[in-house]
One Martini backbone bead per residue (centre of mass of N, CA, C, O) as a GRO file, in nm:
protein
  230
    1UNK     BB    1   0.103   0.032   0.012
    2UNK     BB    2   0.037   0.384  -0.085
    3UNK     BB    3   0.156   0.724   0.020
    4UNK     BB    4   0.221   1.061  -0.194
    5UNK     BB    5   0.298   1.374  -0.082
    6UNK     BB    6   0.247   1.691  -0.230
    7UNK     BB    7   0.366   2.032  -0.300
    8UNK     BB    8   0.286   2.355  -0.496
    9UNK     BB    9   0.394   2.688  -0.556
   10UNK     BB   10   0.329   2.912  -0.882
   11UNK     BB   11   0.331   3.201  -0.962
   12UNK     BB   12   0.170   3.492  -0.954
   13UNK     BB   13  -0.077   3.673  -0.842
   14UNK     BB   14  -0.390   3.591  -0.943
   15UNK     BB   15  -0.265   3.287  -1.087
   16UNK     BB   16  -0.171   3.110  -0.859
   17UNK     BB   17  -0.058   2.827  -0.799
   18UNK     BB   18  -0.180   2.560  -0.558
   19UNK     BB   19  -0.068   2.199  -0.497
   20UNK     BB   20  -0.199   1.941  -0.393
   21UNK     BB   21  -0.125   1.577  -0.345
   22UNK     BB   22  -0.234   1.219  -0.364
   23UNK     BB   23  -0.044   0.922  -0.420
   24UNK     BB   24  -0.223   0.585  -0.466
   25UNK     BB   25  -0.381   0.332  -0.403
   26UNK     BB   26  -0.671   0.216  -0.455
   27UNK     BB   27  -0.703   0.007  -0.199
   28UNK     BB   28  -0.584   0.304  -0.033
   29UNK     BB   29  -0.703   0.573   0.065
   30UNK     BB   30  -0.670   0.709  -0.181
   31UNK     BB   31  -0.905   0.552  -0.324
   32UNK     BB   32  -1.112   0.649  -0.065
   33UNK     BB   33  -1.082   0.986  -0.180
   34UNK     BB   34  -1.138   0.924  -0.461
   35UNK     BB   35  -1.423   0.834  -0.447
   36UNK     BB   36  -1.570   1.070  -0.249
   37UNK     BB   37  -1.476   1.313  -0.431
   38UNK     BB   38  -1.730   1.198  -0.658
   39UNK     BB   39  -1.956   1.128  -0.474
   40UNK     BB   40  -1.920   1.380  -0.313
   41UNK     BB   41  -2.119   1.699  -0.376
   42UNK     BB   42  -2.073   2.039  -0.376
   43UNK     BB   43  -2.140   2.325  -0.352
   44UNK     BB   44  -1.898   2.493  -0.539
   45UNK     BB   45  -1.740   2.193  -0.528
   46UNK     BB   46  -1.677   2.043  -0.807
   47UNK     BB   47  -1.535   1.708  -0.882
   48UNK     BB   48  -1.268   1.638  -1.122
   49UNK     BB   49  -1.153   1.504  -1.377
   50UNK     BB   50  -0.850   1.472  -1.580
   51UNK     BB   51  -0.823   1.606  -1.893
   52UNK     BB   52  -0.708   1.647  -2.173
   53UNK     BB   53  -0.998   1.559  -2.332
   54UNK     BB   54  -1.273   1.426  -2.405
   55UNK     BB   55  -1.242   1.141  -2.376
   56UNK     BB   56  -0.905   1.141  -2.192
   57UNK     BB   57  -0.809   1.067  -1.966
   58UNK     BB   58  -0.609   0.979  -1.711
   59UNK     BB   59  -0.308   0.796  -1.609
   60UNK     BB   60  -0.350   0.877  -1.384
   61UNK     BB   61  -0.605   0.877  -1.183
   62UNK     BB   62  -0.785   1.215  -1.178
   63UNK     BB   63  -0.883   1.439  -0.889
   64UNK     BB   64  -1.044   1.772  -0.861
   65UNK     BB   65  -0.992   1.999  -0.596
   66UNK     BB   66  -1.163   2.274  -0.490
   67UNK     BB   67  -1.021   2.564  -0.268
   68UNK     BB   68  -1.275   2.698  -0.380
   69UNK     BB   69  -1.539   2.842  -0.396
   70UNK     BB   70  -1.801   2.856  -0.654
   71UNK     BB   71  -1.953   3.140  -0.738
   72UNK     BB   72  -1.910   3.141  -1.074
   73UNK     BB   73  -1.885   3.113  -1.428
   74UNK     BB   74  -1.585   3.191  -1.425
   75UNK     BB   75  -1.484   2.970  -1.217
   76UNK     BB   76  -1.561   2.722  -1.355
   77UNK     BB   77  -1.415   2.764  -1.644
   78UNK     BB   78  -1.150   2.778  -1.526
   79UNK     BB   79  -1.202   2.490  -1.328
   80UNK     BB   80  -1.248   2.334  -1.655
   81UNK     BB   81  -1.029   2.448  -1.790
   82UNK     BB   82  -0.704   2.559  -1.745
   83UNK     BB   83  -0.671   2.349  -1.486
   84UNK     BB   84  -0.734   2.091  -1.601
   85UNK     BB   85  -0.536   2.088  -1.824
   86UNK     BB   86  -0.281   2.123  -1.665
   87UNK     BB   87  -0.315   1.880  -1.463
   88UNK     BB   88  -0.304   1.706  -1.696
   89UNK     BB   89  -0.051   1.727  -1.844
   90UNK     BB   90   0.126   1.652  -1.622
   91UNK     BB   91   0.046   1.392  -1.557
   92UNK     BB   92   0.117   1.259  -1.821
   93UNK     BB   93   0.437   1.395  -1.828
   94UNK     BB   94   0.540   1.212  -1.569
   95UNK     BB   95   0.498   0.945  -1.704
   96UNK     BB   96   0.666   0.976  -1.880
   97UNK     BB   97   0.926   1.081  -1.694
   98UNK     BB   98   0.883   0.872  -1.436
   99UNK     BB   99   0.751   1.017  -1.180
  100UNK     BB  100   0.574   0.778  -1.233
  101UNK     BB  101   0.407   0.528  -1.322
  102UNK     BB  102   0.405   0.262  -1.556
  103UNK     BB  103   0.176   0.101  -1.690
  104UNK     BB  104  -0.019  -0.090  -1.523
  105UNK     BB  105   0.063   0.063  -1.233
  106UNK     BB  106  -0.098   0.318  -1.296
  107UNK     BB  107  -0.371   0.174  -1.271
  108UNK     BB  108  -0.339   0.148  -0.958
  109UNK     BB  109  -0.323   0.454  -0.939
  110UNK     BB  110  -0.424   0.759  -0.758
  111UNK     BB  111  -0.510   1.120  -0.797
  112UNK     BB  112  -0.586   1.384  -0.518
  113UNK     BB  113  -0.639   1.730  -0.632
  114UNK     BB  114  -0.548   2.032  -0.517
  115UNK     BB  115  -0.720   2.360  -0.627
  116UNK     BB  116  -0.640   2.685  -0.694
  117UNK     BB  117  -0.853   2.986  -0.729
  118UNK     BB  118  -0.849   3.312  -0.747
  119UNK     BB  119  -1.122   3.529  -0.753
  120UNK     BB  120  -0.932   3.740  -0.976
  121UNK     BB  121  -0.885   3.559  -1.189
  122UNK     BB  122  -0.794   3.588  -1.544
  123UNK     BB  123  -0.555   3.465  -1.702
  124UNK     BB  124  -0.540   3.156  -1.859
  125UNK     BB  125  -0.278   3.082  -1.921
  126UNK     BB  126  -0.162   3.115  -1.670
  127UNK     BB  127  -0.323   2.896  -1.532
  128UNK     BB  128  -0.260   2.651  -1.701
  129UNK     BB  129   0.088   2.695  -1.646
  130UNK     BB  130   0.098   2.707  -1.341
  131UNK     BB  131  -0.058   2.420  -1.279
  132UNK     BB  132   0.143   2.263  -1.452
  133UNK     BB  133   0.371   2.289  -1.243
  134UNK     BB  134   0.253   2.227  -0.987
  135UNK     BB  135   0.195   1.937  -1.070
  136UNK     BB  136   0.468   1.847  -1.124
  137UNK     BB  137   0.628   1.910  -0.848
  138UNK     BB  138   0.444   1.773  -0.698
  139UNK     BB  139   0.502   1.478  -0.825
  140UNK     BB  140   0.806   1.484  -0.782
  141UNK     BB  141   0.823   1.518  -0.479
  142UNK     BB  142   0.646   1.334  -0.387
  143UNK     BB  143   0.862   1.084  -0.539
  144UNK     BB  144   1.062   1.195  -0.313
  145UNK     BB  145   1.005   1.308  -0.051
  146UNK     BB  146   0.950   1.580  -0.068
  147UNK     BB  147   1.100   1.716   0.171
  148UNK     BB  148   1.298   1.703   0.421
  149UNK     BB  149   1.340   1.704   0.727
  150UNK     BB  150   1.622   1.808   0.722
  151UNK     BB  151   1.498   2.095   0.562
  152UNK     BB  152   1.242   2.167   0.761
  153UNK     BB  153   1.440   2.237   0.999
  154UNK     BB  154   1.641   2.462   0.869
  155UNK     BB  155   1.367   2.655   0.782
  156UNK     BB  156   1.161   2.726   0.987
  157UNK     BB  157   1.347   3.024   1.066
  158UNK     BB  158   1.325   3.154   0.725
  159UNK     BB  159   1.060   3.143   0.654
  160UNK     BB  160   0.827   3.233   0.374
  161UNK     BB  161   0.536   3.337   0.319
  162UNK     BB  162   0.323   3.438   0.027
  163UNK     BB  163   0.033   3.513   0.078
  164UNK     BB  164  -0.007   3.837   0.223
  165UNK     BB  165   0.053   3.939  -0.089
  166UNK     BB  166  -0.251   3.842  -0.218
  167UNK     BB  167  -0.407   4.041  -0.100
  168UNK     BB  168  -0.686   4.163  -0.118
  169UNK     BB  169  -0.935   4.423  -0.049
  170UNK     BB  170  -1.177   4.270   0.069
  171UNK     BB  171  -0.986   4.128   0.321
  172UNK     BB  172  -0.863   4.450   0.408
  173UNK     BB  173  -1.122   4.533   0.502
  174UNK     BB  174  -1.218   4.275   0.671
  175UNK     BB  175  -0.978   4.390   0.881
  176UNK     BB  176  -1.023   4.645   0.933
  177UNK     BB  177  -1.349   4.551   1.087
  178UNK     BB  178  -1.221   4.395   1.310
  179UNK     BB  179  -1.046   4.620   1.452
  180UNK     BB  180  -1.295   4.798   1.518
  181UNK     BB  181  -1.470   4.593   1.680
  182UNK     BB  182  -1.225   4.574   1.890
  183UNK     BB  183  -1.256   4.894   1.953
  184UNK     BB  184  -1.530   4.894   2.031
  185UNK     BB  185  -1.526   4.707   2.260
  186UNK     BB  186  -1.312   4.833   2.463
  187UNK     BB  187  -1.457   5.088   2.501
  188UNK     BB  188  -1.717   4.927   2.640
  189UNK     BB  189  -1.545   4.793   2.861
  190UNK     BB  190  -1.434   5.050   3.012
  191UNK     BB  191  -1.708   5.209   3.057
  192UNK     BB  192  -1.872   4.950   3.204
  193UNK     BB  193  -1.695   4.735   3.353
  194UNK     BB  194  -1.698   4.452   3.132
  195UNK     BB  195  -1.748   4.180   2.959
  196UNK     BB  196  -1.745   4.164   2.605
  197UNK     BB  197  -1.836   4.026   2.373
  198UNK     BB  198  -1.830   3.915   2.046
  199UNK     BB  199  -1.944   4.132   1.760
  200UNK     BB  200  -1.909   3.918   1.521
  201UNK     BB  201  -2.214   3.897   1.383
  202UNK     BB  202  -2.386   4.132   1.596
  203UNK     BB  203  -2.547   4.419   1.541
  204UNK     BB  204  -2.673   4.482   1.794
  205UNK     BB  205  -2.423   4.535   1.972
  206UNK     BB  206  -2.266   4.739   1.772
  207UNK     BB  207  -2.441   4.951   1.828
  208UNK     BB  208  -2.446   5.004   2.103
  209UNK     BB  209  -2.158   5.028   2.130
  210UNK     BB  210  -2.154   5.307   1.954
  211UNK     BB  211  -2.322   5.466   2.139
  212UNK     BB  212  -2.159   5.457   2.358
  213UNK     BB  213  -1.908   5.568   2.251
  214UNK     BB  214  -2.033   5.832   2.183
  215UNK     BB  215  -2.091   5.951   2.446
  216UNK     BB  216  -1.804   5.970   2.544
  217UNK     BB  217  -1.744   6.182   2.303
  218UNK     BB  218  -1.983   6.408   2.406
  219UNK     BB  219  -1.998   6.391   2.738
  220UNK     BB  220  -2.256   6.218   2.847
  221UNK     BB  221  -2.018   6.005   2.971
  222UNK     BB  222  -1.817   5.890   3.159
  223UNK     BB  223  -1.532   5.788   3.211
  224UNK     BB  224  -1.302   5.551   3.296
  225UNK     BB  225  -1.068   5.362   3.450
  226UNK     BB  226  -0.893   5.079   3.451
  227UNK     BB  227  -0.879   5.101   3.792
  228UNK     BB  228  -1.183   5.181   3.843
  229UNK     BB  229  -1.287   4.870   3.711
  230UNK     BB  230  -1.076   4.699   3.919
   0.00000   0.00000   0.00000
């Protein structure tokens, strides 16, 4: 029994693609998470074998699993076109390339592919591209068992993540409003002399908390300090 598990980052901006993926025997784990992968579909998240064009899927059996929700018609065309194709042509060219089994042994091993599209993404070339290396550098990594655990103690203290810099305008607004929430929390914790549960997602707090914040800032009602509060 068998079970290659890969992991790949490449490309910039929003069309960066980014893959997870196992690669295992039918019959062992790998294979229960290949038939559960097709068998239950969730809205949004519509789970697909990769195939170079219709009726040519690859081999290994290749299952792409969407790692963002889809939420419309543009998102679903790009994991339907070109990351599709691309996680295909890859699996296709490493098979060819000797990076995993060719011949009868194929046929016996299935891959998971968790594929990663980024709601802002436009350039289908570069999705593509993008996900062809990613899949690629993945099922090579899988069958070579990189990194090694003594390159991940060597990295672990000056590894760069490089995700917080493909953030979005949508995130960092909603970075903002969750910051401003627990600000004016703060605020009328010290008012009150009480702790107050977190506001985030009850609007009904939010608007009091404001209320009496404004309160403050109008001299209608007296500051606390925090140790007149303790």
């Amino acid at each position: 029994m068998s079970l290659y598990v890969g992991e790949a980052l490449t490309g910039e901006g929003n069309e960066v693609a980014h893959i997870d993926l196992l690669i295992g025997d039918k019959g062992g784990p790998v294979g229960v998470a290949f038939a559960n992968a097709l068998a239950r579909q969730s809205e949004g998240h519509s789970n697909l074998l990769a195939v170079l064009e219709p009726n040519l899927a690859v081999k290994p059996a290749t299952v792409m699993i969407s790692k963002v929700t889809i939420k419309g018609a543009g998102q679903a065309v790009q994991i339907f076109g070109p990351a599709q194709k691309g996680v295909a042509k890859a699996v296709a060219d490493s098979r060819g390339r000797g990076h995993h089994s060719s011949g009868p042994k194929a046929d016996e091993l299935v891959i998971v592919c968790g594929v990663f599209i980024h709601w802002l993404a436009e350039d289908n070339a570069k999705i593509e591209q993008y996900n062809y290396e990613a899949t690629k550098l993945s099922i090579e990594r899988a069958m070579a068992n990189q990194p090694s655990a003594a390159e991940v103690i060597e990295k672990k203290d000056t590894a760069d993540h490089p995700f917080p810099g493909l953030e979005s305008g949508r995130w960092r607004r909603r970075r903002r409003r969750r910051r401003r929430v627990d600000s004016l929390r703060l605020c009328l914790e010290m008012v009150s002399c009480r702790p107050v549960l977190s506001l985030r997602g009850n609007r009904a707090a939010l608007s009091v908390c404001r209320g009496r914040v404004d309160e403050v800032h109008s001299g209608a009602v007296g500051h606390r300090s925090t140790a007149e509060c303790l």
